[in-house]
C-alpha positions in Angstrom: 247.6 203.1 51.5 248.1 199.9 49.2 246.2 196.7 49.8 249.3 195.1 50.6 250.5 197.5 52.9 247.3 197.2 54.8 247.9 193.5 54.2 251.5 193.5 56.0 250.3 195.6 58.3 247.4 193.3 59.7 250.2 190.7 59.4 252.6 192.4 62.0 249.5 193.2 64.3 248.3 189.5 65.0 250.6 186.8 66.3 253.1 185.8 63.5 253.1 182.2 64.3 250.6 180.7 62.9 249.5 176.5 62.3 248.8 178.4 58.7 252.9 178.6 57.9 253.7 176.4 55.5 256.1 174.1 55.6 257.6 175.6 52.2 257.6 178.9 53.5 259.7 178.1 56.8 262.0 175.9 54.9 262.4 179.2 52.5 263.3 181.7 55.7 265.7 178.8 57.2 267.5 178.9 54.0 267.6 182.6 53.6 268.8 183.1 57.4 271.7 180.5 56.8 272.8 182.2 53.6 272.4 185.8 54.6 271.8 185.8 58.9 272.9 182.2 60.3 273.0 184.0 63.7 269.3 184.3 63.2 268.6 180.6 63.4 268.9 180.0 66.7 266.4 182.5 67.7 263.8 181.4 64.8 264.2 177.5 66.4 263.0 179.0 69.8 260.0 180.6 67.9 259.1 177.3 66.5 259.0 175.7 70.1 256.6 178.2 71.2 253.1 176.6 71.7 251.4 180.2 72.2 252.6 182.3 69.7 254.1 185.9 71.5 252.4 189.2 70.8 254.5 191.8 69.6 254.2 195.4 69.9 252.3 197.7 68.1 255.2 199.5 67.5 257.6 196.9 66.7 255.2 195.9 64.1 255.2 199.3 62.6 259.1 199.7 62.8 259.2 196.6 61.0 256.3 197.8 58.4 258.7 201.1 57.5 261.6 199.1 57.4 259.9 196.5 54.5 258.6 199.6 52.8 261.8 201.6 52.9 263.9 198.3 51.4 261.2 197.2 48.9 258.5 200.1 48.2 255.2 200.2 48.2 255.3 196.8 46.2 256.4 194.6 49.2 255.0 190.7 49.5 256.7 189.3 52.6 256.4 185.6 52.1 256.8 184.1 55.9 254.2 185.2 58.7 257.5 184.1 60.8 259.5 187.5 59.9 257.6 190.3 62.3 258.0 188.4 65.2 261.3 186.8 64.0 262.5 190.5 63.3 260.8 192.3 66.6 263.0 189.8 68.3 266.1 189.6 66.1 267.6 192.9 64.1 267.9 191.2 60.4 269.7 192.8 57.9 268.3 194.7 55.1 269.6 191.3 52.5 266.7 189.1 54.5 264.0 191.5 54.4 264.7 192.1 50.0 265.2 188.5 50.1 261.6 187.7 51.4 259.9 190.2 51.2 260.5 192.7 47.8 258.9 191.2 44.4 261.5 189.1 42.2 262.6 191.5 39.5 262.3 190.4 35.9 
């Protein structure tokens, strides 16, 4: 197993809100929701309220974990701590997962 599949997967194991998201980083998942899942907004703008961050499941987390590896390979790098929980409480389409997560091809 890859460092940064043992990476993503510590990431989908631990509350995904974090005071640690940057401000670039959720201004980058806003924009790729409204251009890919504007549905999705809505449900990110309740995460943001949230003052405890919520768990989710072991198992959602490793759904989510096959489903970045399946769309971008072994070579993933999600760049928002917001998408596991974001995406254990919202099915995104495959477009936002490549969007943030799979490395920009050259």
């Amino acid at each position: 197993m890859s460092l940064r599949i043992l990476a993503v997967l510590c990431l989908l194991l631990v509350p995904a809100i974090s005071t640690s998201e940057s401000e670039f980083e959720l201004q980058h998942l806003e924009e790729v929701l409204h251009k890919f899942q504007p549905d999705a907004l809505e449900v990110l703008e309740e995460l943001k309220k949230e003052e405890i961050p919520p768990q989710i499941s072991r198992a959602c987390g490793l759904t989510i974990l096959q489903k970045i590896v399946s769309t971008c390979g072994d070579n993933s790098d999600c760049k928002s701590s917001l998408l596991p929980t974001l995406a254990c409480q919202f099915k995104l389409n495959e477009k936002v997962f490549v969007e943030l997560c799979c490395p920009t091809k050259l």
